[in-house]
C-alpha positions in Angstrom: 83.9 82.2 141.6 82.2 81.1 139.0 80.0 84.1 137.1 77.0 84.3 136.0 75.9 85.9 132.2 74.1 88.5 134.2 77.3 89.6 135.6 80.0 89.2 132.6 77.1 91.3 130.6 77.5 93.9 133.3 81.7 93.4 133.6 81.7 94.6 129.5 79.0 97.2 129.8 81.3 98.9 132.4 84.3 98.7 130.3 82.8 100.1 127.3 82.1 102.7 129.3 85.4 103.6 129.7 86.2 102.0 133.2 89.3 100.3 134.4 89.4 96.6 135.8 90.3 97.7 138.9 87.4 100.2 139.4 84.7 97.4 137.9 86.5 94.7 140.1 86.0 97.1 143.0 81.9 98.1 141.9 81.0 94.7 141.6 83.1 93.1 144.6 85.1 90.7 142.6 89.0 90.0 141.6 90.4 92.6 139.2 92.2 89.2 137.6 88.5 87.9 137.1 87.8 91.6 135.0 90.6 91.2 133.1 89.6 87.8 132.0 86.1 88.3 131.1 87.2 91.2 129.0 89.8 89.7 127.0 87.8 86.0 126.6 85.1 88.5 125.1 87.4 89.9 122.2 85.6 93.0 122.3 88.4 95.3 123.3 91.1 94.0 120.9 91.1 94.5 116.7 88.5 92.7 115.5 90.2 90.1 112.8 86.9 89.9 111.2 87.7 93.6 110.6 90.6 93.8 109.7 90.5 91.0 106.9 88.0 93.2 105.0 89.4 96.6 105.7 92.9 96.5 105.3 94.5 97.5 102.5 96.0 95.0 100.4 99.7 95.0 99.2 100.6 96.1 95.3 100.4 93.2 93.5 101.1 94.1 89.9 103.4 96.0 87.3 103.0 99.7 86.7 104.1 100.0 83.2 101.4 100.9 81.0 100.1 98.8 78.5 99.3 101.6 75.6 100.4 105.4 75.6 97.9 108.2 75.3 98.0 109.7 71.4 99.1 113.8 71.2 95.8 115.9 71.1 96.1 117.2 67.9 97.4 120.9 67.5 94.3 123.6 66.7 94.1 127.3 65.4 92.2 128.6 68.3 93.2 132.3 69.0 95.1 132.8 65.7 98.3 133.7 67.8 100.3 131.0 66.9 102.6 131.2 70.4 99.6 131.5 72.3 97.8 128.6 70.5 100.8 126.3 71.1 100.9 127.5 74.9 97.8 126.4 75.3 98.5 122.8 73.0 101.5 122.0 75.7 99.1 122.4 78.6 97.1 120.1 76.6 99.7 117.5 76.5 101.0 118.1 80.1 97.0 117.6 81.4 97.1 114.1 79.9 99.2 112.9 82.7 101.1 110.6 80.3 104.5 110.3 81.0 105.5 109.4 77.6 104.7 112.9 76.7 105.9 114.8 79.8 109.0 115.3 79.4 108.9 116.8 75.9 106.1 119.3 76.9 108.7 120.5 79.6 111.3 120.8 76.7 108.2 122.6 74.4 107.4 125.0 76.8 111.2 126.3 77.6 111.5 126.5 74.0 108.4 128.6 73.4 108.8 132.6 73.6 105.7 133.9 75.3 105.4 134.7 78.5 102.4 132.5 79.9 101.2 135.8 81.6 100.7 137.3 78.2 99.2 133.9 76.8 96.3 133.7 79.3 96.1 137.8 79.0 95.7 137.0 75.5 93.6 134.0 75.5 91.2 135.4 78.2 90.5 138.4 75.4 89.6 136.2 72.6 87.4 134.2 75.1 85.5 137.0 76.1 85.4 138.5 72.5 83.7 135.2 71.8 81.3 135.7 73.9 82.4 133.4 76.6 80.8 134.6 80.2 83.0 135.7 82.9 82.8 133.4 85.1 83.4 130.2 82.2 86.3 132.4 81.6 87.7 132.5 85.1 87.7 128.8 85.0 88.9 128.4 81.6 92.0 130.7 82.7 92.7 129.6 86.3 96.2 128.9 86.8 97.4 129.3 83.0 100.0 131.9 83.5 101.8 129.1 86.4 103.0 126.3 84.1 104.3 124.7 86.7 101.0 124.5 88.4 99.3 121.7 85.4 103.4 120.1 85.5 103.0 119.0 89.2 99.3 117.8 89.1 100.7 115.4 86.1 103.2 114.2 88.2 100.8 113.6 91.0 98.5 112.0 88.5 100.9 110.4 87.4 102.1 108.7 90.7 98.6 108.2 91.8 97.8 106.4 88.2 100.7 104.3 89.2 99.8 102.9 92.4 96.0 102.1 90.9 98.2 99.8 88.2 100.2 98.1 91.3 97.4 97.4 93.4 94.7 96.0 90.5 96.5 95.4 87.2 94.5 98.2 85.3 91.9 100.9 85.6 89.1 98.8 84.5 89.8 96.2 88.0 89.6 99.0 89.9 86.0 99.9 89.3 85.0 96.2 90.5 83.0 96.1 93.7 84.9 94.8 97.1 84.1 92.6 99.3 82.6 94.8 101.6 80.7 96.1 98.9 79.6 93.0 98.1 78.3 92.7 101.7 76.1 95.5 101.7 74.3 94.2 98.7 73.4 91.2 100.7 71.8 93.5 103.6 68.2 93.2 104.7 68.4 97.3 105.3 68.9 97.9 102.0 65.4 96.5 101.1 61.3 97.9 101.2 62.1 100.9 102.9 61.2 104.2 101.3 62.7 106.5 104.8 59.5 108.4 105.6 59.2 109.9 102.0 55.8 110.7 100.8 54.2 109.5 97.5 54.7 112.7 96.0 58.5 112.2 96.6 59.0 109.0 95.6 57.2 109.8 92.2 59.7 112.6 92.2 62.6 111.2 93.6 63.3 114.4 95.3 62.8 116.1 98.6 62.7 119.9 98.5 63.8 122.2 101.4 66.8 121.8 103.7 65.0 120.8 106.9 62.9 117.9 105.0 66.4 116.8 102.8 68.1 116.2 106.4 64.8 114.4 107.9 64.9 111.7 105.3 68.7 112.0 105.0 68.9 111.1 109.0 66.1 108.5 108.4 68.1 106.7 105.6 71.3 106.7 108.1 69.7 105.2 110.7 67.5 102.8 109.0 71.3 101.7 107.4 72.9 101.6 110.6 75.9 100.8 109.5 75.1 97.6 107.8 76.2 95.7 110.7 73.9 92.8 110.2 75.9 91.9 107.1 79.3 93.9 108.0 81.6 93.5 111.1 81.8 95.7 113.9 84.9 97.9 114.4 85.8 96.5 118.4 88.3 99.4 118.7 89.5 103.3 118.0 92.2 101.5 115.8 89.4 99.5 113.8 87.1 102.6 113.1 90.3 104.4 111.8 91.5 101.4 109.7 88.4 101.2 108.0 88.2 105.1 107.4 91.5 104.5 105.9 90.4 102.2 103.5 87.7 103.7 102.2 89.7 106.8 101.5 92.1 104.7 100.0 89.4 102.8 97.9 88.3 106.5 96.4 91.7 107.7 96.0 92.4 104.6 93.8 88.7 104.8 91.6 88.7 108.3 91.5 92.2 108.2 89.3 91.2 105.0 87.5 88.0 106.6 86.6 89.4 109.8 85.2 92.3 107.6 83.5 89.2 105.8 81.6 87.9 109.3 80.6 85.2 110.4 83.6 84.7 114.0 83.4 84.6 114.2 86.8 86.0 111.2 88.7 83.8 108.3 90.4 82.3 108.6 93.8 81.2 106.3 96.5 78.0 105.1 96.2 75.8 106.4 99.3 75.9 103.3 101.2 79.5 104.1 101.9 78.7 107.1 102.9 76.5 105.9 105.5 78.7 103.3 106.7 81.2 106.2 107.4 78.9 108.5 109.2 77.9 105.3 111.5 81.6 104.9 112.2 81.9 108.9 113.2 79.6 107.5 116.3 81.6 104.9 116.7 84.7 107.2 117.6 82.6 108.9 120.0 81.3 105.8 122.0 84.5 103.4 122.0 87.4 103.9 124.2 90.2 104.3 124.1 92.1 101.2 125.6 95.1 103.0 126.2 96.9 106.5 125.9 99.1 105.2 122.9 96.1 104.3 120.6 94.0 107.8 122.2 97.6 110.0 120.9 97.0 107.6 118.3 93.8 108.1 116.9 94.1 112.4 118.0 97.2 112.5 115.8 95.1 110.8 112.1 92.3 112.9 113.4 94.2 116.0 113.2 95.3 115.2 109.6 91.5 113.9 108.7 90.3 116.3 106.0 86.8 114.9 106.8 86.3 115.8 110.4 87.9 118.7 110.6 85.0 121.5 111.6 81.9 118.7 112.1 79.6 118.9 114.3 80.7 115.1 115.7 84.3 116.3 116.3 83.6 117.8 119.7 82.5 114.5 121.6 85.2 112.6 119.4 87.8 114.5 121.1 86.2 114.5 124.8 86.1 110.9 124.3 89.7 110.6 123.5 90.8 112.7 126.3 88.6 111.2 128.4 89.2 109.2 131.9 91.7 107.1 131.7 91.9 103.8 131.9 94.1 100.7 133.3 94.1 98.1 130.2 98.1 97.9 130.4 
C-alpha cells in the first residue's frame, strides 16, 4: 500500500502526540509495520545528528598546567592588629585560587595565633568605626571566622580553572563565540524588530513596570523562537537535555575563565541564549517520550536541574513525562 503525503503527514502528527504504532495503525486502518516505517524513515523520533554535532560537549583537548603563576597580594596595615591584618592577608592569598600559593596559606594560617572568630570580631569593629555601613560590613565579614570555607572554594576554583585549560588551552579561547553562537548571528530574527516597544522606550532603552517588562520580554521570546531557522531542532527528550547540558557547561567554563582574567563578577550568556533555553523548556513539554528509559531518564536530570526546579513550566514537563505510554520498543 503505497501512502500518500497526506497520510505519512498525519502517521507523524499522531506520534508526536504521544501515540503508539499500534493505536495509529489501528486509527487509520493500515499495518502497524507500515507506522513503524514511516516514523523511523522520517528521523524525527531519533537524536537528531545535526544536534548533536553542535551540542555536545567536546573532549579535553589541552594541558592544564599554567603558563604564569599569580604574584602574592602584597601585605597591608589595615586594622593595626598585626594577627588580624595577616588573617585577613592569608584569605587574600587563599581567594586567588592559585595553587602555587595554596598550600603555604594552609601552612600560614595553622601557624598564626588568633582565633578567626576574634579576627572578623575585630575586623568587623574597625569597619564599622570606619564608617563602613552595616550591611557592606555583613558582606565584607561573611564567612571570615570559617577558614575552611574560602580553602574549599579555591579548591573548587581551582578544579574548575583546570578543566577550562583542558578543554580550550587558556582563558582567553574560552571567551570565543561557538558555533552555535555563530549561528544565531546569521538569524533573520535577530534583525528590524523592536518587540512592540514604543518610541519613548527605544530612546530609553528601558521598559518600566513588571507587567510591560514581561509583555516585551514574551514578545522578544517568541519573535526569537528559538532560532530554529538558523539552529537545529532538538527531535527528542534526550536532544533538549543535551543541549541544556551544554549550555550549562559553556557558562560553567566562561564564567571561571572570566573571573581568572579579572571579571568582578563572572561572564553571562548573552540573551539569545537565554531565549534559546526558554524555547527548549516548551520543547520538554510537547515531545515524547519514546520510551520509559529516556522518560526515567530525562525525570531523573530534571530532578537535579537547578533551573527548573519551582517554574511555572515544570508542571506540564512532568505530565508529559508520565504521560501515556507508548510502544516504540
Amino acid at each position: 500500500m503505497r501512502l500518500t503525503p497526506e497520510q505519512k503527514a498525519e502517521i507523524i502528527r499522531l506520534k508526536r502526540r504521544g501515540l503508539g504504532y499500534g493505536r495509529i495503525a489501528g486509527e487509520m486502518g493500515i499495518k502497524t509495520t507500515t507506522v513503524r516505517a514511516v516514523c523511523k524513515r522520517s528521523g524525527l523520533f531519533d537524536d537528531n545528528p545535526a544536534h548533536a554535532a553542535l551540542f555536545t560537549i567536546p573532549e579535553p583537548q589541552h594541558s592544564t598546567e599554567l603558563a604564569t603563576v599569580k604574584p602574592l597580594p602584597q601585605q597591608k596595615v589595615v586594622t593595626g592588629h598585626k594577627q588580624t591584618d595577616a588573617y585577613l592577608w592569608v584569605l587574600e592569598v587563599i581567594k586567588l585560587n592559585e595553587p602555587a600559593h595554596l598550600a603555604a596559606a594552609e601552612e600560614a594560617l595553622s601557624k598564626l595565633t588568633i582565633d578567626p572568630k576574634d579576627a572578623e570580631r575585630l575586623y568587623r569593629e574597625w569597619l564599622l568605626l570606619n564608617g563602613v555601613d552595616g550591611l557592606n560590613v555583613a558582606f565584607g565579614t561573611m564567612f571570615m571566622d570559617d577558614p575552611q570555607y574560602f580553602i574549599s572554594r579555591a579548591k573548587e576554583g581551582i578544579a574548575s580553572a583546570r578543566q577550562v585549560r583542558a578543554h580550550y588551552g587558556s582563558y582567553d579561547a574560552a571567551m570565543e563565540p561557538v558555533a552555535a553562537e555563530l549561528l544565531i548571528d546569521q538569524s533573520a530574527l535577530l534583525v528590524g524588530d523592536d518587540f512592540g516597544m514604543t518610541e519613548e522606550e527605544l530612546a530609553e532603552g528601558a521598559t518600566y513596570g513588571i507587567d510591560r517588562h514581561l509583555e516585551v520580554e514574551s514578545a522578544r521570546k517568541a519573535a526569537h523562537n528559538g532560532f530554529c531557522d538558523v539552529l537545529p531542532d532538538p527531535h527528542t527528550l534526550s536532544d533538549v537535555v543535551r543541549e541544556f547540558e551544554y549550555w550549562n557547561w559553556l557558562y560553567e567554563m566562561r564564567h571561571t575563565a572570566s573571573k581568572e582574567l579579572g571579571w568582578q563578577y563572572g561572564a553571562e550568556h548573552r540573551q539569545e541564549v537565554y531565549d534559546r533555553e526558554d524555547w527548549l523548556d516548551g520543547k520538554l513539554s510537547i515531545i515524547r517520550p519514546r520510551h520509559q528509559r529516556e522518560a526515567v531518564d530525562v525525570l531523573k536530570w530534571l530532578l537535579q536541574s537547578e533551573r527548573h526546579d519551582g517554574r511555572d513550566e515544570l508542571d506540564g514537563i512532568l505530565l508529559n513525562l508520565v504521560g501515556g505510554s507508548t510502544d516504540n520498543d
